[in-house]
C-alpha positions in Angstrom: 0.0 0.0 0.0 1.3 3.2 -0.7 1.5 6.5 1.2 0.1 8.6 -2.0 -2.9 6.3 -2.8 -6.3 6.6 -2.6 -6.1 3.0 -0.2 -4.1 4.5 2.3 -6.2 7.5 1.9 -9.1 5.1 3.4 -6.9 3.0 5.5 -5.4 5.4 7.9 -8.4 7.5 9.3 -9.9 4.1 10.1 -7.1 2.3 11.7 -6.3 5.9 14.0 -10.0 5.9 15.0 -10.3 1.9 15.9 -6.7 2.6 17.8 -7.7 5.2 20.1 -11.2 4.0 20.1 -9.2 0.8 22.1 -7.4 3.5 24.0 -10.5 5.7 25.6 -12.0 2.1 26.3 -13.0 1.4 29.5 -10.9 -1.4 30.2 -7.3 -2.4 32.0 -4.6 -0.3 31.2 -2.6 -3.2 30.7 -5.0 -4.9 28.6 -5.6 -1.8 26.5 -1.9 -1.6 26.0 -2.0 -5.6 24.6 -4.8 -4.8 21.9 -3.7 -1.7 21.0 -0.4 -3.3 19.7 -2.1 -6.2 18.6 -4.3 -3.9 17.0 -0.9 -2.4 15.1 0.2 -5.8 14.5 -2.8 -6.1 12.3 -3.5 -3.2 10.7 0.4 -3.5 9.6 0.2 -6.8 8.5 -2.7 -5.7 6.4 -0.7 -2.5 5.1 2.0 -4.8 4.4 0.1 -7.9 2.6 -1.6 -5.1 0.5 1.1 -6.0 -2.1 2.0 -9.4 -1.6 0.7 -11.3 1.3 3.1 -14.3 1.2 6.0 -12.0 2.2 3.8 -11.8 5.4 5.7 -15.5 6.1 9.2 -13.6 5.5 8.5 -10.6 7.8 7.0 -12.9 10.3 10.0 -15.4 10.5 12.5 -12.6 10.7 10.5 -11.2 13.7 9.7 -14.3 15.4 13.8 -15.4 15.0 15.0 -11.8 16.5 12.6 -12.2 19.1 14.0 -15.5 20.4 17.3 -14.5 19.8 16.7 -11.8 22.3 15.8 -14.2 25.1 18.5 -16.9 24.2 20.6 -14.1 24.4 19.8 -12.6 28.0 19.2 -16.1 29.0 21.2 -18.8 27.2 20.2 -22.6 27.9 22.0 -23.7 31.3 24.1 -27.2 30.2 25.2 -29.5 33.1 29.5 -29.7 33.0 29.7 -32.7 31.9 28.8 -31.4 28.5 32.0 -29.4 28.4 33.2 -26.4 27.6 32.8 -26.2 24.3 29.4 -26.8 24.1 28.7 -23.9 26.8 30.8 -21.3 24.6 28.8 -22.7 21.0 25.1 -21.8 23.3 27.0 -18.5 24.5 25.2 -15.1 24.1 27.2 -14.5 21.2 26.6 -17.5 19.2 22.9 -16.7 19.6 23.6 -12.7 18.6 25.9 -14.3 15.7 23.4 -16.9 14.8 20.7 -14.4 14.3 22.9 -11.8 12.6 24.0 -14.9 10.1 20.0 -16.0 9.4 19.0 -12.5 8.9 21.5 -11.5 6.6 21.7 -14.6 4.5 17.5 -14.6 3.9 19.0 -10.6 2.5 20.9 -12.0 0.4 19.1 -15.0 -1.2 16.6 -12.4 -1.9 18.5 -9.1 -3.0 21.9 -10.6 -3.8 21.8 -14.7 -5.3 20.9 -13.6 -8.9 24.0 -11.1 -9.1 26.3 -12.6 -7.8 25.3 -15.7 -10.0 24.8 -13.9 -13.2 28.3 -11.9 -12.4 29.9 -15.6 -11.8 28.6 -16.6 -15.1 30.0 -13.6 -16.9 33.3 -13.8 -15.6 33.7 -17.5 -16.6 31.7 -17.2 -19.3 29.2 -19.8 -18.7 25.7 -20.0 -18.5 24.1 -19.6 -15.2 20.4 -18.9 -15.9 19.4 -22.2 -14.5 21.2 -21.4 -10.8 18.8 -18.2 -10.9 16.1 -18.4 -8.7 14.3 -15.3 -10.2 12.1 -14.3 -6.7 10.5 -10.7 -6.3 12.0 -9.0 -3.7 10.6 -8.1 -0.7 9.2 -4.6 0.0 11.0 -3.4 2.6 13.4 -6.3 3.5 16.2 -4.3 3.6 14.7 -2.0 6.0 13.3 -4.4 8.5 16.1 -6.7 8.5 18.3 -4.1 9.6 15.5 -3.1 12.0 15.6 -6.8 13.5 19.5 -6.8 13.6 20.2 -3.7 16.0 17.7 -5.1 18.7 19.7 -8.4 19.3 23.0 -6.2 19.0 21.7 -4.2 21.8 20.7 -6.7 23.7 24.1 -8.6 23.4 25.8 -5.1 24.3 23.2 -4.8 27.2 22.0 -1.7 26.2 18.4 -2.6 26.1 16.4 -5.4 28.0 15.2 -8.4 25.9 11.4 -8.2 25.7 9.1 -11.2 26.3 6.3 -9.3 24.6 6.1 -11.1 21.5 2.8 -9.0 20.4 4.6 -5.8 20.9 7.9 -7.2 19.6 6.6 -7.9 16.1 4.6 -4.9 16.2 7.9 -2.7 16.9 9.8 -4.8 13.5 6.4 -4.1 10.9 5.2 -0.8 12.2 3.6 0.3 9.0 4.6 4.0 8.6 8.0 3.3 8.6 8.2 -0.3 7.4 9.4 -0.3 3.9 11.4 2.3 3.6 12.3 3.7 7.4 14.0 5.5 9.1 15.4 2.5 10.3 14.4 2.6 13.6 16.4 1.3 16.7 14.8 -0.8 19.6 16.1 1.0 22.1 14.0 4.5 20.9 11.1 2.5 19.4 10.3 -0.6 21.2 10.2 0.9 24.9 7.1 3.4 23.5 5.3 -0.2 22.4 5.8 -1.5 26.4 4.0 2.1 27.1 0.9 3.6 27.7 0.3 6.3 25.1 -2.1 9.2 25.3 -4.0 11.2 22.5 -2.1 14.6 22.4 -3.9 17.1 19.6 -0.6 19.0 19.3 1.5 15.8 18.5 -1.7 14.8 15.9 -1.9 17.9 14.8 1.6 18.4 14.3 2.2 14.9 12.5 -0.9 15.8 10.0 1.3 19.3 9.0 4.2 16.8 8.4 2.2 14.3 6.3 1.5 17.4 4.0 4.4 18.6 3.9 5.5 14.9 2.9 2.8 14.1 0.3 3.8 18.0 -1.1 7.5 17.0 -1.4 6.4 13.6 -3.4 3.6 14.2 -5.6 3.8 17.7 -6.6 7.7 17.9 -6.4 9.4 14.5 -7.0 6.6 13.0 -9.4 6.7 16.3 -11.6 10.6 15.9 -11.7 10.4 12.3 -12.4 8.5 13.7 -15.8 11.4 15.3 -16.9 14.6 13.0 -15.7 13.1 9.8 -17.0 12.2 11.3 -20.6 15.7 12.4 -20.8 17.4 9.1 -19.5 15.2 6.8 -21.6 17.3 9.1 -24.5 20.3 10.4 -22.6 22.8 9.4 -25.7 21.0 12.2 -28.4 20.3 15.0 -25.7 22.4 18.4 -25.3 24.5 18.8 -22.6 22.9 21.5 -21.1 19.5 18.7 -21.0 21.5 15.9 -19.3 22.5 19.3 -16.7 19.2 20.1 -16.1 18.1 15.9 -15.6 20.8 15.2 -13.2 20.0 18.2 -11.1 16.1 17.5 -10.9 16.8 13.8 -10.7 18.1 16.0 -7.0 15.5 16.6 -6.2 13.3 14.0 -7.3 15.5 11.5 -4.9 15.1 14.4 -2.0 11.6 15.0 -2.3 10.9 11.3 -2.7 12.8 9.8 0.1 12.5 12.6 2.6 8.7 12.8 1.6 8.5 9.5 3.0 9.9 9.8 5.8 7.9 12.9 6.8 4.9 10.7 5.9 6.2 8.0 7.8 7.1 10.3 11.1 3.8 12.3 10.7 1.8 9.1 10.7 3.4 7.5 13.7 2.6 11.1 15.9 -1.0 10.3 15.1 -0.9 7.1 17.0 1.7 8.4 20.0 5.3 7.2 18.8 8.0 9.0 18.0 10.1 8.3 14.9 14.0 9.4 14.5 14.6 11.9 11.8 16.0 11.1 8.6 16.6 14.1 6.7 18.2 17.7 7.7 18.4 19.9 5.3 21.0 18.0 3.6 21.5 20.2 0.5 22.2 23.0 2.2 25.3 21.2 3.4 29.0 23.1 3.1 30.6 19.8 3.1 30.4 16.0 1.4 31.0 15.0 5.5 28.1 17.3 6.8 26.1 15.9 4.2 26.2 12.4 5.2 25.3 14.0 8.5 22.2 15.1 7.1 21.0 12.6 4.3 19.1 9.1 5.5 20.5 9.4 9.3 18.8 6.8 10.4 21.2 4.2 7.8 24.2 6.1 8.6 23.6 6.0 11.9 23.2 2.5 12.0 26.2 1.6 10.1 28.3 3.9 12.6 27.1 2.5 15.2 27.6 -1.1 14.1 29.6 -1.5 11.8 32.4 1.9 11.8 32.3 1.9 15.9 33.3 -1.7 16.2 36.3 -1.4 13.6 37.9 1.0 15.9 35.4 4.1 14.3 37.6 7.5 14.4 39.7 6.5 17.6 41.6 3.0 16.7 43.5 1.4 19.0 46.7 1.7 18.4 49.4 -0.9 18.9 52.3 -0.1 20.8 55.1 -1.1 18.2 54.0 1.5 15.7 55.7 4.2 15.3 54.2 6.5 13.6 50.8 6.4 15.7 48.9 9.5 13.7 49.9 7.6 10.2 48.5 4.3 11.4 45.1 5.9 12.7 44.7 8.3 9.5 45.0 4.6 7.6 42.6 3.4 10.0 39.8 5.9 9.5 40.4 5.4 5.9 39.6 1.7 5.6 37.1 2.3 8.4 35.0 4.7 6.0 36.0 2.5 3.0 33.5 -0.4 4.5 30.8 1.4 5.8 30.8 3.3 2.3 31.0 0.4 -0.1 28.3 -1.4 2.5 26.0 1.5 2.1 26.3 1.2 -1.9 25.5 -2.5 -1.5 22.6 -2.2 1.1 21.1 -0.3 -1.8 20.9 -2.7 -4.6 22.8 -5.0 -6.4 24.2 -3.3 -8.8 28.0 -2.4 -9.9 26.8 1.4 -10.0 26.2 1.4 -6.3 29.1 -0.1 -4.7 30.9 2.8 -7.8 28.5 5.6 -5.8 29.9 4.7 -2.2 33.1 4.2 -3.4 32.5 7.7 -5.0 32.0 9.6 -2.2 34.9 7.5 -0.5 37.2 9.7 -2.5 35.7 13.1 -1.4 36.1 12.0 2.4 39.8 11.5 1.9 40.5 15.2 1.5 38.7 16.0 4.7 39.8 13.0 6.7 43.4 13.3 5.9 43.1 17.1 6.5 41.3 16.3 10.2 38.1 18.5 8.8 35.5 15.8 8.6 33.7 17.4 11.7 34.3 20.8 11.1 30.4 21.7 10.2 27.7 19.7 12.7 25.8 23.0 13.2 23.2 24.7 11.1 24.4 26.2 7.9 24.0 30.5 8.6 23.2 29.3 12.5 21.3 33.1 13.8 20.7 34.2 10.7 19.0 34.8 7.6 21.0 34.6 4.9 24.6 32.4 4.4 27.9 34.4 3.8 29.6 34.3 0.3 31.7 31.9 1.2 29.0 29.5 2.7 27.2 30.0 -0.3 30.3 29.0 -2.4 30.8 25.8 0.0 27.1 25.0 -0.6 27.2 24.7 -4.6 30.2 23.0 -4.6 28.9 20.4 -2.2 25.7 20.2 -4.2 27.8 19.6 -7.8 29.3 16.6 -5.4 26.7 15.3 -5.0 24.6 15.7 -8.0 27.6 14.0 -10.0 27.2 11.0 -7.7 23.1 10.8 -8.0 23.9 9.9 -12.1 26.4 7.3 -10.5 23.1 5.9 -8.8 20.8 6.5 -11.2 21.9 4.8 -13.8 21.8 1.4 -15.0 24.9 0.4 -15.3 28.9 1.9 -15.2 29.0 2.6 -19.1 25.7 4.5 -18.9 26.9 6.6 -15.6 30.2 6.9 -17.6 28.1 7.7 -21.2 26.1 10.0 -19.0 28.5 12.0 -17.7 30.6 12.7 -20.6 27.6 14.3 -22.5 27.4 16.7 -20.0 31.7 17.5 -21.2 30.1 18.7 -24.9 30.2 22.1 -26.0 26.5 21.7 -26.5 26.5 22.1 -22.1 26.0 25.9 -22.8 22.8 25.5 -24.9 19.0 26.1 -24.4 17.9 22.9 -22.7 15.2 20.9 -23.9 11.8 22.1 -22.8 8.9 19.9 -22.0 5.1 20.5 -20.6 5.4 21.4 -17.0 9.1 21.9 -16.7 8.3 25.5 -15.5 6.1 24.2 -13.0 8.3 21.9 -11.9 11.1 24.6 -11.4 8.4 26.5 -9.5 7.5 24.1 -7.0 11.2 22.6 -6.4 11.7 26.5 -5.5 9.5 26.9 -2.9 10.7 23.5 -1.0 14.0 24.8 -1.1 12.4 28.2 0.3 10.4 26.8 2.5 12.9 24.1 3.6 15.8 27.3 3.7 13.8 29.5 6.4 12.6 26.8 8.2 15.8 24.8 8.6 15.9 24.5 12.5 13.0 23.4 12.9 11.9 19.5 13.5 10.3 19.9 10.1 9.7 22.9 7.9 6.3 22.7 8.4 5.0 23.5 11.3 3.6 26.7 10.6 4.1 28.1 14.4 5.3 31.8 13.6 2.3 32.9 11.2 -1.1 33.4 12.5 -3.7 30.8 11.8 -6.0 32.4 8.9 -2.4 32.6 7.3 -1.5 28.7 8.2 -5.3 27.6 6.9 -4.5 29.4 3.4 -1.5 27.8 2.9 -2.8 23.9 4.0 -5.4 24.5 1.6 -2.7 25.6 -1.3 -0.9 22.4 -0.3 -3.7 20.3 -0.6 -5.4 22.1 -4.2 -1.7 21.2 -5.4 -1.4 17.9 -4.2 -4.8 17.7 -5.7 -3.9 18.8 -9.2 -1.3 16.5 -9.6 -2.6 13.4 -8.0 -3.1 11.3 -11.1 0.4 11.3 -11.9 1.7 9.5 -8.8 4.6 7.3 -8.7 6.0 4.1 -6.4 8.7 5.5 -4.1 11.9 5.3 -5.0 13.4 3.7 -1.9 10.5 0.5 -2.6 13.3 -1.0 -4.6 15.8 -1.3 -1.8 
């Protein structure tokens, strides 16, 4: 089911008013709390088998496998001595953590990865492998949740959450629809306490969380569907257009990507207010970013986070250890950092797809982090851009663009289909034909239009927890411009598209 359909248009208003209907009901709190999540449990399942309901089975396993893990974990199976001690170390807290990490990880990659790796066998031996293929869909979402499921028997390992016996509210916490196919990816120790909760109706949260799911559904339909127009004419003909065309693609391909994936998210956290939980952000502002480093600060948080924190962190992260026979110490840790940020890049590129053009797009922005890790800057900006005031300086300005170039150059890395077309791609835009009159379709000036007043909005509203929330204007003022939203979001409704983010 998706966020921009007329379904989930249906779906949501029932499922909030059957939730806090089970709320307000006179009955035990504790009880209340048990069908309210087993209400959620549902009404995600539901959201979830709305496009294929056997991967219910998938989502379910993974679940039901992290939630044991979880217990065997805390509590491991006692053995009598006499089945020795290597027995007691296989059934140790970490085999369980390791067992679940390996189960997870491999149902990933029969799923996302078999085929590739298969096909890339064939192609590199030159024999025929398309009877190894298995040829499966793949599952909404997996990426998401499986990462989801991994973190909570991490932390429990690590002991920095309690292992829940819950099972209703565990599985809830893994398919919580807003965020459940495309995140933020959320962590059990923020999200899985609020499901072992009481929660209360607040109007300001709802109310709040409605001005975000605008704001969402604005950045999606009427800016990242409108850009899609333009970026996928031009790419299904990239080799005969002008230079200055392929420009003018790449950039709105931008902000198609931005309003796409960000819209979601401010769907996803907008919809989770309405029913009392609180959702990490995913997105800050990240093209207004003076750095490549800030803006991986700023873009999808909730995956960078997560690969920080497990994967970055327990390689030695930005502070190695360092062993005491070397001697040059700053050398060895500058070397460290580097391979550090190697992995957690080139995993990024892979968690995204399987595809030669991703692992090139982390490995791509690898290379600008060498400058600023080799120079120590790579935390030199974690504040807002122009912090206290209105506009940027020159110079922030300058820092800005050239970030932006960055990483516009690295979105036709990721768009395309494979290395020759990125490569193809970004040689047209090398012609001399880069300085003509691009090619001009229906709607183009619309869609400048619109993509200009996200930025605006987004610009002036940058400190916020979203750049909606319409606190400083008075409320005749805030009704006009919901109803603008929703007459635009209106207006372009029929041309909706799948989120982009579905894929991974």
């Amino acid at each position: 089911m998706l966020f921009n359909s007329i379904e989930f248009a249906f779906f949501l208003p029932i499922v909030f008013l059957i939730y806090w209907a089970i709320g307000y009901a006179h009955i035990n709190e504790n009880t209340k709390l048990r069908l309210q999540n087993a209400f959620v449990l549902i009404a995600s399942y539901v959201f979830y088998g709305w496009w294929d309901w056997r991967f219910l089975l998938l989502i379910a396993f993974t679940s039901f496998c992290s939630w044991g893990s979880g217990l065997l974990i805390a509590s491991p199976p006692a053995l009598s001595h006499r089945e020795g001690a290597n027995k007691q170390r296989m059934l140790s807290p970490k085999f369980w953590m390791v067992a679940n990490i390996v189960l997870n990880l491999g149902i990933l990659a029969v799923f996302k990865y078999y085929d590739f790796f298969v096909s890339e066998f064939g192609q590199l031996f030159g024999i025929s492998t398309d009877s190894l293929l298995l040829r499966i869909i793949l599952p909404v979402g997996i990426s998401f949740y499986t990462f989801q499921a991994l973190s909570y028997s991490i932390d429990v390992y690590r002991q920095k959450i309690e292992p829940t016996k819950d099972i209703i509210a565990f599985f809830a916490f893994i398919a919580f629809f807003p965020q459940l196919v495309a995140g933020p990816i959320e962590r059990a120790t923020n999200l899985l306490p609020q499901f072992l909760q009481n929660r209360k109706f607040s109007y300001d949260q709802a109310t709040d969380g409605m001005r975000q799911i605008l704001w969402g559904l604005f950045k999606k339909i009427v800016v990242a569907d409108n850009c899609a127009t333009y970026v996928d004419q031009v790419w299904a003909t990239y080799d005969t257009q002008t230079g200055s065309t392929l420009l003018l693609a790449a950039i709105l391909f931008t902000f198609q990507i931005y309003g796409d994936f960000s819209g979601y998210s401010d769907i996803a956290i907008g919809t989770a207010k309405l029913f009392g939980i609180k959702l990490m952000r995913n997105f800050n502002n990240p093209y207004f970013s003076r750095d490549i480093a800030e803006f991986w600060r700023r873009w999808h948080i909730s995956l960078t986070t997560w690969f920080r924190d497990y994967v970055y962190i327990p390689l030695g992260g930005s502070r190695p250890e360092i062993p005491a026979n070397i001697q040059n110490p700053d050398r060895y840790k500058k070397l460290i950092i580097i391979r550090n940020t190697f992995v957690i890049f080139l995993l990024s590129g892979f968690w995204h797809g399987a595809n030669w053009t991703f692992i090139a797009w982390g490995a791509y922005h690898v290379l600008l982090f060498l400058p600023l890790i080799l120079l120590g800057k790579n935390r030199k900006y974690t504040n807002q851009v122009a912090e206290g005031r209105l506009f940027p300086t020159w110079k922030e300005c300058g820092q800005i663009l050239l970030t932006f170039a960055f990483v516009v150059l690295g979105w036709i890395i990721f768009r395309a289909q494979s290395i020759t077309q990125a490569w193809e791609y970004v040689c047209g835009l090398g012609a001399t034909s880069i300085f003509s009159i691009p090619m001009i379709i229906s709607g183009l000036k619309r869609t400048l239009f619109f993509t200009a007043i996200m930025l605006i909005v987004e610009w002036f509203d940058r400190g916020k927890e979203h750049p909606f929330c319409l606190f400083n204007i008075p409320q005749w003022a805030r009704i006009c411009v919901i109803y603008i939203l929703v007459l635009c979001m209106l207006e372009f409704a029929g041309n909706s598209q799948s989120f982009i983010y579905f894929q991974f």
